[in-house]
C-alpha positions in Angstrom: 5.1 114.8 0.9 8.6 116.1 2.0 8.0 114.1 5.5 7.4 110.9 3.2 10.5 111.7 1.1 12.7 112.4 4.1 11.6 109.0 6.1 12.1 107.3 2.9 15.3 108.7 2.6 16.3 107.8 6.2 15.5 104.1 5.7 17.5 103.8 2.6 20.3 104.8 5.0 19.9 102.7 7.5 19.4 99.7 4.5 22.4 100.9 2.9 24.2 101.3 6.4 23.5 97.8 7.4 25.3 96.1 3.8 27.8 98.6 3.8 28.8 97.2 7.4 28.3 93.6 6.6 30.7 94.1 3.1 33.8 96.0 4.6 33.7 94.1 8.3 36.1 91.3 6.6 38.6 94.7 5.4 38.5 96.3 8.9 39.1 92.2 10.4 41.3 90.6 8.2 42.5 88.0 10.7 41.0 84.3 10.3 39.0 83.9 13.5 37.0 87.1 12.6 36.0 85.8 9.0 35.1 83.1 11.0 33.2 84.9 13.8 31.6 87.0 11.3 30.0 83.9 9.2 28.7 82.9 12.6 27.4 86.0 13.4 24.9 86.6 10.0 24.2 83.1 10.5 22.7 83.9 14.3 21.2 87.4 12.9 18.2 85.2 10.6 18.0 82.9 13.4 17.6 85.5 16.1 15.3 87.3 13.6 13.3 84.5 12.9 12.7 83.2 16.4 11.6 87.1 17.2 8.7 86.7 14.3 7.0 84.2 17.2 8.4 85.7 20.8 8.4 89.6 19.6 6.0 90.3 16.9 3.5 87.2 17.9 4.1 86.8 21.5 4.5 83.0 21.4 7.4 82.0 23.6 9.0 78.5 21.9 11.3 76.6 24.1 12.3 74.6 20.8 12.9 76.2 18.2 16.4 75.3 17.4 14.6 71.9 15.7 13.7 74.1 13.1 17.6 75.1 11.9 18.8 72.2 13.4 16.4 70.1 11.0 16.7 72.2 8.1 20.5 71.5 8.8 20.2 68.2 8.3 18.5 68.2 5.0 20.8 70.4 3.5 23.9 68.3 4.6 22.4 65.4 2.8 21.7 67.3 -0.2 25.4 68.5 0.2 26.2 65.1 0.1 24.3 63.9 -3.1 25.5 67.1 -4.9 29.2 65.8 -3.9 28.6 62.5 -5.5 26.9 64.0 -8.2 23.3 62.4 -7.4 21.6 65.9 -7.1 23.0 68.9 -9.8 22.3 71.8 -7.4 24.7 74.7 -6.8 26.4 75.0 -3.4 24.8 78.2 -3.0 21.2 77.2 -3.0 21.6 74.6 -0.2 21.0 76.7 2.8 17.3 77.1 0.3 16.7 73.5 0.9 17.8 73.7 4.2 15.2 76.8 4.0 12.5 74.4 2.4 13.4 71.2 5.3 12.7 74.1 8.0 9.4 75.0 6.3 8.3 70.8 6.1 8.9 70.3 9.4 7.5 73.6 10.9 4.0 72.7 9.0 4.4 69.5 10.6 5.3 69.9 14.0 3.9 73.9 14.1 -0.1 72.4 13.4 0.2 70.5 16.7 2.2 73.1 17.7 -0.3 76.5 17.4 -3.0 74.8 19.0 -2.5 76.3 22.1 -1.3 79.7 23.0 0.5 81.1 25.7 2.1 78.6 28.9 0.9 75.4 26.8 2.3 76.5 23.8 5.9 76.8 25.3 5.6 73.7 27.1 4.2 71.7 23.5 7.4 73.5 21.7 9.5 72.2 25.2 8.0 69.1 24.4 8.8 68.5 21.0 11.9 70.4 21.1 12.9 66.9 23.6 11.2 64.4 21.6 13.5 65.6 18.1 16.9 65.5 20.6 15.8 61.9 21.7 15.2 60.8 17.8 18.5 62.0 16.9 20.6 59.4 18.7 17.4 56.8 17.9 18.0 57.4 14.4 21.2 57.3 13.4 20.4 56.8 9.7 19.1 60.3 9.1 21.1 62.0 12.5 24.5 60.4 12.0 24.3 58.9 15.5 26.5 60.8 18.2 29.5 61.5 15.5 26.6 63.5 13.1 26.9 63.6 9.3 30.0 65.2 7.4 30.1 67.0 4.2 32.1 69.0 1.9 31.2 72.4 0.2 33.7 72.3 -2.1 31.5 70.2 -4.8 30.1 70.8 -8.1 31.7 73.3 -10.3 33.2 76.4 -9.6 31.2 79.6 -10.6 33.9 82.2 -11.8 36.4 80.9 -9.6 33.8 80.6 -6.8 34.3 77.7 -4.9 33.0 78.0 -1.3 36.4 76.9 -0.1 38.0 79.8 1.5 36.1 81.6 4.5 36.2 85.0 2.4 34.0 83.3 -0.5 31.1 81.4 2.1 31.7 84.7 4.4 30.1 86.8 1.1 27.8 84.1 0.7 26.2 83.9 3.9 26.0 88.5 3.8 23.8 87.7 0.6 21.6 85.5 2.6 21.7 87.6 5.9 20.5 90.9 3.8 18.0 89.5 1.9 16.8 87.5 4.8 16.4 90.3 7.0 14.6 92.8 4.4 12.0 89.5 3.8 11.1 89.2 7.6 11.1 93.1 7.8 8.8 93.6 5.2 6.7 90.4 6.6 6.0 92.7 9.8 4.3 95.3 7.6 2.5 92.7 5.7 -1.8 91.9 6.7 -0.6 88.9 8.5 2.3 90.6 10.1 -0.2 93.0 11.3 -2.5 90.1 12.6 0.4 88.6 14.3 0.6 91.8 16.2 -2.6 91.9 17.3 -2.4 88.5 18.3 -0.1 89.1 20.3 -1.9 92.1 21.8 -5.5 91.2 21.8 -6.5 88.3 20.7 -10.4 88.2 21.7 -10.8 91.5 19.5 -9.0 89.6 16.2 -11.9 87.0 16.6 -14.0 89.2 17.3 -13.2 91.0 13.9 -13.4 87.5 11.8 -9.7 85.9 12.0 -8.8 82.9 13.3 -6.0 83.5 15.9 -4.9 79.9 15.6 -4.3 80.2 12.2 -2.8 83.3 12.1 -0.2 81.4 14.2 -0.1 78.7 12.4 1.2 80.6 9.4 3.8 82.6 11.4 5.5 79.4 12.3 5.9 78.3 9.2 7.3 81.5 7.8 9.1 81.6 11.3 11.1 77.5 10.2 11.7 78.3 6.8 14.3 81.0 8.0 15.1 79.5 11.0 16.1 76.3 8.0 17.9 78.8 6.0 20.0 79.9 9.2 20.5 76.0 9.6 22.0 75.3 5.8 24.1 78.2 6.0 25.4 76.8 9.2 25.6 73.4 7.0 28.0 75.0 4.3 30.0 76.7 7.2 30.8 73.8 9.6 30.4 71.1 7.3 29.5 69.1 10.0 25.8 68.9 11.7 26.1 66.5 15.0 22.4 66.5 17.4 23.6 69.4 19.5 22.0 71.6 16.9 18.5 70.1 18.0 19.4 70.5 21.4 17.5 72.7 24.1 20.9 74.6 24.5 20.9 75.6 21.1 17.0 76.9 21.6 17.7 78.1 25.0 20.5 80.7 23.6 18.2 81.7 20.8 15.8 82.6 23.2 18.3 84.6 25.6 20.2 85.9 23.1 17.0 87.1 21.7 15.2 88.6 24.7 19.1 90.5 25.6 18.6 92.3 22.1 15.2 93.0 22.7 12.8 91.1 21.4 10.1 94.3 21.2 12.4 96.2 18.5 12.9 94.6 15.0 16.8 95.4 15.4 16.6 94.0 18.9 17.4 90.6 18.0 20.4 91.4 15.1 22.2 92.7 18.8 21.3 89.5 20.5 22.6 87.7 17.5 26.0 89.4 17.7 26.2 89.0 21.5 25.6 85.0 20.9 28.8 84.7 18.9 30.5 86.9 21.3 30.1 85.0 23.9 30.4 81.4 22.4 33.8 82.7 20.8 35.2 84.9 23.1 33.9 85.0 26.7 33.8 81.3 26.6 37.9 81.3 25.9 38.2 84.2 28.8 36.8 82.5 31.4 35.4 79.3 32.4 32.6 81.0 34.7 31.3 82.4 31.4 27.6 80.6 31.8 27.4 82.2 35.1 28.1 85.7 33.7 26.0 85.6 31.4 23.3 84.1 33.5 23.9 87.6 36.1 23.7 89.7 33.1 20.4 88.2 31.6 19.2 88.4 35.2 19.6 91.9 35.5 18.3 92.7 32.3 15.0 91.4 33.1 14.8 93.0 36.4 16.2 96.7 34.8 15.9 96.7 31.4 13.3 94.2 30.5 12.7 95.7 26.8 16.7 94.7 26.1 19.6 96.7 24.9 17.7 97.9 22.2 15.1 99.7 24.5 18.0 101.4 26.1 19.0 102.7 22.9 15.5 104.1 21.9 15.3 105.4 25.2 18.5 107.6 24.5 17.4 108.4 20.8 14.5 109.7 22.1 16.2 111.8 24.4 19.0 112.7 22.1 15.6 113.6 19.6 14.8 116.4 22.1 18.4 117.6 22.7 18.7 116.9 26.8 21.6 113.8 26.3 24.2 116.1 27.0 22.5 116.3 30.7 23.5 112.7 31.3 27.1 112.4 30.0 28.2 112.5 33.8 25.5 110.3 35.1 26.4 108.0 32.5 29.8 108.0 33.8 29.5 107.7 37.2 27.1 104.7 36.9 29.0 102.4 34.3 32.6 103.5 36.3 30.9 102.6 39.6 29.5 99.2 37.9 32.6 98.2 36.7 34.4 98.4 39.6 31.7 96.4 41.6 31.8 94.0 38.2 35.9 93.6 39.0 35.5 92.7 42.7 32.8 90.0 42.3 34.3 88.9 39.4 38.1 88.2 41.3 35.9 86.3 43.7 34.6 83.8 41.1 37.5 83.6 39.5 38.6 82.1 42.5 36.0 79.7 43.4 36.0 78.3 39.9 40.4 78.5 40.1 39.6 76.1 43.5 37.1 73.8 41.9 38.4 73.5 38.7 42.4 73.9 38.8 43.2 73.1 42.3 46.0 71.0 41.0 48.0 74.0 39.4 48.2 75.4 43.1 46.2 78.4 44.5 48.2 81.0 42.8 46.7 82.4 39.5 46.3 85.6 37.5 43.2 88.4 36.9 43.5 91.1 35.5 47.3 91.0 35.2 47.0 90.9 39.4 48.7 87.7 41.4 46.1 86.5 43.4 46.0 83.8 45.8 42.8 81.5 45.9 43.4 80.6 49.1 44.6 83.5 51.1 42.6 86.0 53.4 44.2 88.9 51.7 42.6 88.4 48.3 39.4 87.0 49.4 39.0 90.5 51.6 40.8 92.5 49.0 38.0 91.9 46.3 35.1 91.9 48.5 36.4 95.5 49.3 36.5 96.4 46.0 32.9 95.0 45.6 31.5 96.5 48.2 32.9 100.0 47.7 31.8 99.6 43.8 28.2 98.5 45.0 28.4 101.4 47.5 29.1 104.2 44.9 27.0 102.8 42.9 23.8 103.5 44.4 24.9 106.5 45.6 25.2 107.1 41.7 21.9 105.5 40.4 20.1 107.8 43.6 21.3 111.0 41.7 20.7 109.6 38.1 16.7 108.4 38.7 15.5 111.9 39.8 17.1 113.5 36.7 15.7 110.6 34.3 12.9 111.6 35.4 12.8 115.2 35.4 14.2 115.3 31.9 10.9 112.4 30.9 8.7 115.1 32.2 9.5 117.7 30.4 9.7 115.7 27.3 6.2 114.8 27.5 5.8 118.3 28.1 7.3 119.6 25.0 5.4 117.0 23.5 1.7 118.0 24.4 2.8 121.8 23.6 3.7 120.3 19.8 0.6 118.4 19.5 -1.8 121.9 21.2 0.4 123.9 18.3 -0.6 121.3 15.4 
């Protein structure tokens, strides 16, 4: 009973630890672009969350499934627009539930053809359809808007209290509502029968047959829960733009989902609320920093799957866990060495394609321009040899770090699953 009461205890803390965050972020970042940013980012948390219910909990890997907020996104900015000119009485704040309810129509749709197959033909049907909703979009201009998209205002209706929807503070508070409640619905659909199934879908799926369920249906379900918050994501995004154009059908907008996604870690439920921050992160303010940001991110998800294919959020159980049995203090050190090391490899590559992009991009400013508060000179020897030093020394120490670190990592694995089996011989 007291281990019941305490795990209880701990998840009300981490639920209560997770609002508390979302209310006072706009109090610690008061300035404009981080109201901003932080509407973006509880929008990319349900999406992220709700393209994991298929890719982490059911194994089904969607190339496409942006169409499902981008859709949703479109119903709701027409029922924006009816509510405006007073065709539709509907408060603001329960558009991003039709946007919900556009996701869900169009995920029965499109998910029956969809969950046919499983596995490589299911990602290429969801490739598939994912291009066959960006074509429609310009062919359609009616319901898409053409290549200018559909405009709307979410100032309309009456105010409630004073609650417009016009400042960013007001839809910022709005969009935390949606976000919480969002995120405890899809975490209690995990522990749900068909949550379960999904799992073992996933897993096994001769045994589920096996036991009586039909896999494809079991699928089939999950993608519909799956669009309906991927719609909700998409009418929240309606209310805070107040523009939806065809990018948001587009496999760019499904392809970042899916890294973003798989960078969190897909395996953990809180995997994909990291991803989701990362997204914004780096559409805000990488993508200002540098114009190389594709390719950075493109090296970083690379080395992710090749090191750390469970995401950040297997690198953080993996340091719980150790933390658990009181041996992190061993690694403070290694820690070090390894992220100063990679950093200072990260500076010298980096200077070089700075460069390269400074020469292809801005050769017309001249070859001089600035990293890192350094002068550097695109097109002399001295800083071309200069930050191949630096990466080469950084690489060097590096695995002259990592060579030490593995050893101990897995000295300090053993004796956990020592300690372990001496617990469970005790019990």
């Amino acid at each position: 009973m007291s281990a019941t009461k305490t795990f209880n205890r701990g998840r009300w803390l981490v639920w209560g630890g997770y609002a508390l965050l979302m209310l006072v972020a706009p109090l610690v970042f008061t300035s404009s672009l981080s109201t901003t940013m932080l509407s973006q980012m509880g929008i990319a948390i349900i999406a992220c969350l709700a393209f994991n219910m298929l890719l982490g909990q059911g194994g089904m890997l969607s190339f496409g499934h942006a169409v499902y907020s981008g859709l949703g996104s479109f119903i709701a900015i027409h029922a924006l627009n009816r509510v405006s000119d007073g065709t539709l009485a509907l408060p603001v704040s329960l558009i991003p539930l039709v946007g919900g309810l556009g996701g869900l129509f169009f995920a029965a749709l499109l998910g029956y053809v969809s969950t046919k197959k499983a596995g490589t033909p299911f990602a290429m049907i969801t490739l598939g359809v994912g291009e066959l909703v960006a074509a429609m979009s310009l062919m359609f201009p009616g319901f898409f808007g053409g290549e200018g998209g559909i405009t709307g205002n979410r100032v309309a209706g009456q105010p409630f209290f004073g609650i417009t929807f016009g400042p960013q503070s007001q839809l910022y508070y709005l969009i935390v509502i949606y976000t919480f409640i969002c995120t405890a619905a899809m975490f209690a659909f995990t522990r749900t029968p068909l949550g379960r199934m999904l799992n073992a879908c996933r897993d096994n799926p001769e045994r589920v047959e096996f036991v009586g369920y039909n896999t494809r249906y079991v699928r089939y379900f999950a993608f519909m829960a799956s669009g309906f918050f991927m719609g909700i994501a998409g009418g929240l995004a309606t209310l805070n733009f107040e523009i939806v154009t065809s990018e948001v059908v587009g496999a760019i907008r499904s392809g970042g989902y899916l890294l973003f996604t798989f960078l969190g870690g897909a395996t953990f439920f809180f995997g994909p609320i990291i991803g989701a921050v990362l997204l914004v992160l780096a559409l805000v303010l990488l993508s200002e920093l540098t114009q190389a940001w594709l390719l950075y991110l493109g090296l970083v998800f690379t080395f992710m799957v090749m090191f750390a294919p469970g995401g950040i959020a297997s690198l953080i159980m993996m340091n719980l866990r150790v933390s658990a049995f009181g041996k992190l203090r061993q690694f403070g050190l290694p820690y070090l060495l390894l992220f100063g090391t990679a950093l200072v490899a990260l500076v010298g590559a980096s200077a070089m394609i700075e460069m390269v992009y400074h020469l292809q991009l801005n050769e017309a400013l001249g070859p001089q321009m600035k990293f890192m508060g350094f002068e550097l000179n695109a097109k002399g020897w001295g800083s071309w040899v200069g930050a191949g030093v630096v990466m080469v020394i950084g690489v060097l120490l590096f695995e002259m770090a990592r060579r030490r670190f593995v050893p101990l990592w897995g000295r300090v694995q053993e004796e956990i699953e020592t300690e372990i089996k001496r617990r469970e011989a005790r019990t």
